[in-house]
N, C-alpha and C positions, 0 to 999 in steps of 0.2 A: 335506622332502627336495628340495632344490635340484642343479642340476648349472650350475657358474662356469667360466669359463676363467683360466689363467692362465700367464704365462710361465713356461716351466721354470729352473728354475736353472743358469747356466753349469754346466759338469762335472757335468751331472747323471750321466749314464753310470757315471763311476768312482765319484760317488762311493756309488751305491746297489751297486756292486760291491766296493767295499770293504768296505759291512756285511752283506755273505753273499747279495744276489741279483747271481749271477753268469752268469744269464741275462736282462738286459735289453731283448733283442732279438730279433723273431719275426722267422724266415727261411720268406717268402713262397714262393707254386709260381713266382710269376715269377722267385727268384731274391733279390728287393732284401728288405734288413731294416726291420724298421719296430718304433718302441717297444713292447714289450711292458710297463713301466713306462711308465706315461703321466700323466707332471703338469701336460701342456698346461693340464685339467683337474681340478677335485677335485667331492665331494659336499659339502653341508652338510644336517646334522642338527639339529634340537630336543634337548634336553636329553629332554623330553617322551616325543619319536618315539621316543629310543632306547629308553630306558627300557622301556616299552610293546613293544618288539619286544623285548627282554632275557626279557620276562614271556611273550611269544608262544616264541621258543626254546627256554625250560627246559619250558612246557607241551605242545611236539612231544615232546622229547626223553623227556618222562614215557609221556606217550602210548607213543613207538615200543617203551619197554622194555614196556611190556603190551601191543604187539602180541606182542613177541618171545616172551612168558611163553608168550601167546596160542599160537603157531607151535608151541613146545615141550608145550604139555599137549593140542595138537589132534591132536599128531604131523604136522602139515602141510609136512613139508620137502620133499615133491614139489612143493610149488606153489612153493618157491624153486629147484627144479631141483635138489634134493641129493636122488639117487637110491641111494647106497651106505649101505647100512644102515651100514656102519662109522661112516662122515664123522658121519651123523644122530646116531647115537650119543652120540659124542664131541661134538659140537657139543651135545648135550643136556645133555650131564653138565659141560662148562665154563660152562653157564648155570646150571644148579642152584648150581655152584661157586663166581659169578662174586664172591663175595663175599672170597675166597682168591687171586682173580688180578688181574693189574696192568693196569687201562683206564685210559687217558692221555685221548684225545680223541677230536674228529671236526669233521663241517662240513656244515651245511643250506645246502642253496642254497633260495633264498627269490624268490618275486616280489612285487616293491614297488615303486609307485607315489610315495609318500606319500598317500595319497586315501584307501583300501579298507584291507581286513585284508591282512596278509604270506600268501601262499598257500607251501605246502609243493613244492618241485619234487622233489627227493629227498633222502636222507642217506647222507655218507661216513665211515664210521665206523670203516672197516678200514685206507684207507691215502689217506686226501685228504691234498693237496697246497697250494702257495698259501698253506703256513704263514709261509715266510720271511718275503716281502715284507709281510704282514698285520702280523705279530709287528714288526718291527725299522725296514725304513726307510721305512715311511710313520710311524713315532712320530717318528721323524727329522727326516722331512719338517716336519711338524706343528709340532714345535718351533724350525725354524730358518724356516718360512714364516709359523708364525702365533703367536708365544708368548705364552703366559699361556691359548689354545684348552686345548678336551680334546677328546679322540678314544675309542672307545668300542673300547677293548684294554688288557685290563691278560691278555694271553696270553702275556709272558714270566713273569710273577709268578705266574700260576696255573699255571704247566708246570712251575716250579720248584717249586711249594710241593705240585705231584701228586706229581712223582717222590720227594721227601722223604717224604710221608708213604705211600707205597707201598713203597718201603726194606724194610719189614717183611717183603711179600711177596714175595720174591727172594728163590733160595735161598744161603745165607749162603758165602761162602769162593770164591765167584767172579768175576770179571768181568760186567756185562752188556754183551754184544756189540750193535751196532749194525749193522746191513747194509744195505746199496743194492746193485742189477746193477748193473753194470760193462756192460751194455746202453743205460743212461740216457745218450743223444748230446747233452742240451742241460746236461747237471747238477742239473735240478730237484732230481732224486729224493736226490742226493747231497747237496745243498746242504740239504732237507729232515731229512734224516737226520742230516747233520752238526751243523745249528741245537739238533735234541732231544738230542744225544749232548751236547751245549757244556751244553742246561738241566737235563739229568742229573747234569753236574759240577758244576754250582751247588751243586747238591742236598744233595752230599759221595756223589754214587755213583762206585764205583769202576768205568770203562769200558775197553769196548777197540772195534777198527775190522774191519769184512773183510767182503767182497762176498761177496752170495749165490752167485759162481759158485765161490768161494774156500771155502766152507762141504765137507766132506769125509765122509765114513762109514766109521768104524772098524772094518773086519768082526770082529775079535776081541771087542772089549769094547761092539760095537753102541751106540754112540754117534757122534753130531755132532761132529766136532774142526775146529779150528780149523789153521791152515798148516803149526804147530809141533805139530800132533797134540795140544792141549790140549783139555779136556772143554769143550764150548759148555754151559752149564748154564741160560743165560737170554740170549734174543738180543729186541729190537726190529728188526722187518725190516717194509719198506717194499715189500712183494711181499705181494699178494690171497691172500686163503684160497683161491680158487678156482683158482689155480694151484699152490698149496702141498701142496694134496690130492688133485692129476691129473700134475702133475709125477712123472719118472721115481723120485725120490725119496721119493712121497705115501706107499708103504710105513709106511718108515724113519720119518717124522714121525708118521706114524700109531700105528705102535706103540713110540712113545716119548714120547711127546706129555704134558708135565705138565700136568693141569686145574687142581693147587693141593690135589690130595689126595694128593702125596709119591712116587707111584707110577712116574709117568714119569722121564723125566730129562731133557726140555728143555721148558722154559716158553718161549712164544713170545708176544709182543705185538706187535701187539692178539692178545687171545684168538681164540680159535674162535668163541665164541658172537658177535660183533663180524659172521657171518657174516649172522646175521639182519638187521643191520640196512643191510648193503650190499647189498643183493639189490632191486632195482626191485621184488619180488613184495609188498614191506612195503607200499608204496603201496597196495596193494589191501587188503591186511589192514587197515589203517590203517580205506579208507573203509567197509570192513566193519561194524569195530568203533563210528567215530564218523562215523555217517554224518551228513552237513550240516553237521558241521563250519567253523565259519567260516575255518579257516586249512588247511584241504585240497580239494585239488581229486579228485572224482570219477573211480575209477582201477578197473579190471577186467584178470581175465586170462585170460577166456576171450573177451574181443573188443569193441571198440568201445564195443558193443551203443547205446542211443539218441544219444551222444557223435557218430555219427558223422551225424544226419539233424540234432542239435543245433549246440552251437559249435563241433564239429569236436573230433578229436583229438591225442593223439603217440605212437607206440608205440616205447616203450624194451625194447631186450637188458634183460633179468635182470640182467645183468654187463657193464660196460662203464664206461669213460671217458671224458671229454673230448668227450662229445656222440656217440661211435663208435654208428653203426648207428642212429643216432634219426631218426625219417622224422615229418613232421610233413604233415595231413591235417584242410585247413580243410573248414566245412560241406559237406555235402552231395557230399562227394568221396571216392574211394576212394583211389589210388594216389598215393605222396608223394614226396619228399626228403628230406634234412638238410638241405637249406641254402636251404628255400623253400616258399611252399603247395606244397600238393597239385593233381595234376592233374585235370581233372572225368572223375569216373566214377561209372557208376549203383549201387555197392555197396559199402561198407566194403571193405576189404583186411586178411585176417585171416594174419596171416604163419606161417611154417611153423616160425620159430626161439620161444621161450618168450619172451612180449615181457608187458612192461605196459602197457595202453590208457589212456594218461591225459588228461583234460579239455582242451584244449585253451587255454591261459592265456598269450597271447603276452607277451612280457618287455615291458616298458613303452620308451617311446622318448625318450629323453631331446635332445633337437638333432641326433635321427639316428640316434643309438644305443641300441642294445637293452641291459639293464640289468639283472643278476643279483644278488645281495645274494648273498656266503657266512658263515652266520652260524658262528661258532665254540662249540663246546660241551669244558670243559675239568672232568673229574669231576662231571657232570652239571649244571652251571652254566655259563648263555653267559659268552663270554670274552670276544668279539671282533669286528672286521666287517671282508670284505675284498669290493671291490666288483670288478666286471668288467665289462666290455663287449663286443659283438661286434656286427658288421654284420647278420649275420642273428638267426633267432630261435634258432636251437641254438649254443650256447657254447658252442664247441669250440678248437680247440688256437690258432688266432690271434685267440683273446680278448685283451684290456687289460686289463691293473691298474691303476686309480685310485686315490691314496690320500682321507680324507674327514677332516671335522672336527666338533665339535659346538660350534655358538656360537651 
């Protein structure tokens, strides 16, 4: 793993916005925009390295689904903060089920060197992001900066060839609906949505469009409709379980909710059980189960505990994005930040909100820069790699996307 510099391409701008990232640009607190696409620079990979982290990937992602079995036969959903026996329920019975319902994908963020083993940071499995630019113009790039290279994504080919063969699970004689908030101010979430909706029609699925906030409840015939009052009968939506099931609406979804046992009337993707493995609390199941692990790092959720008199910790929200609420708390320190060590104090800081305490594994530095791997997982097989960068050690929303090569 190398990090090169290089010049960008005239028209870089439009032209990675003409192939669907139509947010190239992070708008700063001071105001000025600065590349969020960054070809200044690229990564390079071994044929070797990849590989070998391909084998690292599918072995987390085996792992997480037997924590998840794990969560489900211990009855442990308090320790991911799901306290309505409904939710737990349902969440339980779409895991039992999951063999009937439609999982498309997710995304490890990983820390890597090239040196040591890839450590686990967390996994997004319900509604990660950072597919566009991953999937589409970094192959682009690739191609027109370095040809006859390869690059370690074949994530349009394996979306297409998930949604085809998942076809079956959908119930027959309708649309799959596609949604994004009409809250999303940069277009991520839309650009994201509309990428999977575009790999769905590859697929030969019949699609259709319309924002979550556009989504309606038929009080007659107690269903989901769409604008024209058509039955939603299977939607892909880009909105967390954990607002899906607290939202005003959490009712209605609740008691309507297909698992893939025929029963409900709206199947929604990702599933329910997708719930286990977005929940920071896995971290901890995880080092439960495989403790020493070489590709996890040491994670609790009742506190610190030696982490914090050792290399220090991170205590993540249960739920959260983009780095939101993560305070980071080197040795011997209590009291912390997101966007810095911790300050010196003579105790751990055991927070009042459901957090996970985890190892402390600061991102590697690349000429400055701090350096996250998002590994791609597409029907339980890695797909892909989209790298990031940020100034400090929490990745959060004015991260870089770098594209990378393997030569």
């Amino acid at each position: 793993m190398e990090r090169r510099t290089l010049e960008p391409r005239p028209g870089w701008q439009q032209t990675v916005e003409d192939q669907g990232l139509i947010y190239p640009l992070t708008r700063y607190p001071d105001d000025s925009l600065r590349p969020y696409w960054d070809e200044s620079a690229y990564y390079v990979f071994s044929l070797p390295e990849v590989e070998a982290l391909e084998e690292v990937v599918e072995e987390l992602h085996g792992m997480c689904l037997a924590a998840a079995a794990h969560i489900v036969e211990r009855d442990r959903f308090a320790d991911l903060g799901i306290t309505d026996p409904r939710v737990a329920e349902l969440v339980a019975e779409a895991w039992h089920r999951r063999a009937e319902l439609p999982s498309v994908y997710g995304r490890f963020d990983l820390r890597y060197d090239g040196t040591g083993p890839a450590k686990m940071l967390e996994y997004n499995a319900d509604t990660p992001t950072s597919l566009v630019e991953a999937a589409s113009p970094q192959w682009f790039w690739m191609e027109e900066r370095f040809p006859g290279a390869d690059q370690w994504n074949s994530l349009h080919e394996r979306l297409v060839d998930a949604w085809r063969k998942q076809a079956r699970l959908l119930p027959p004689g309708n649309p799959l609906y596609f949604a994004h908030t009409a809250g999303d101010e940069l277009g991520e979430d839309l650009m994201t949505v509309a990428y999977l909706k575009e790999t769905a029609e590859q697929a030969g699925l019949d699609t259709d469009w319309i924002s979550m906030e556009d989504i309606g409840w038929d009080r007659l015939s107690r269903r989901f409709v769409d604008k024209k009052l058509r039955f939603i009968r299977s939607i892909f939506k880009l909105y967390p379980w954990e607002w899906l099931t607290t939202d005003r609406f959490a009712p209605h979804v609740l008691a309507t909710l297909d698992n893939g046992g025929g029963t409900g009337s709206t199947m929604w993707i990702e599933p329910a059980w997708k719930m286990l493995l977005s929940n920071k609390a896995l971290l901890a199941v995880l080092w439960e189960l495989y403790p020493g692990h070489p590709n996890l790092l040491p994670a609790y959720l009742d506190g610190p505990r030696e982490l914090a008199s050792g290399p220090g910790y991170v205590a993540k929200p249960l739920l959260g994005r983009e780095g939101a609420g993560v305070t980071v708390h080197e040795a011997g320190s209590g009291t912390g930040s997101g966007t810095g060590p911790a300050d010196a104090a003579a105790s751990p800081v055991v927070r009042d909100e459901p957090c996970c305490y985890q190892e402390l594994a600061p991102l590697p530095s690349f000429d400055g820069n701090r350096v996250v791997l998002g590994a791609w997982v597409v029907e339980n097989e890695a797909a892909g790699l989209g790298i990031r960068e940020s100034a400090g050690l929490v990745t959060d929303t004015y991260a870089r996307f770098l594209p990378h090569v393997i030569l």
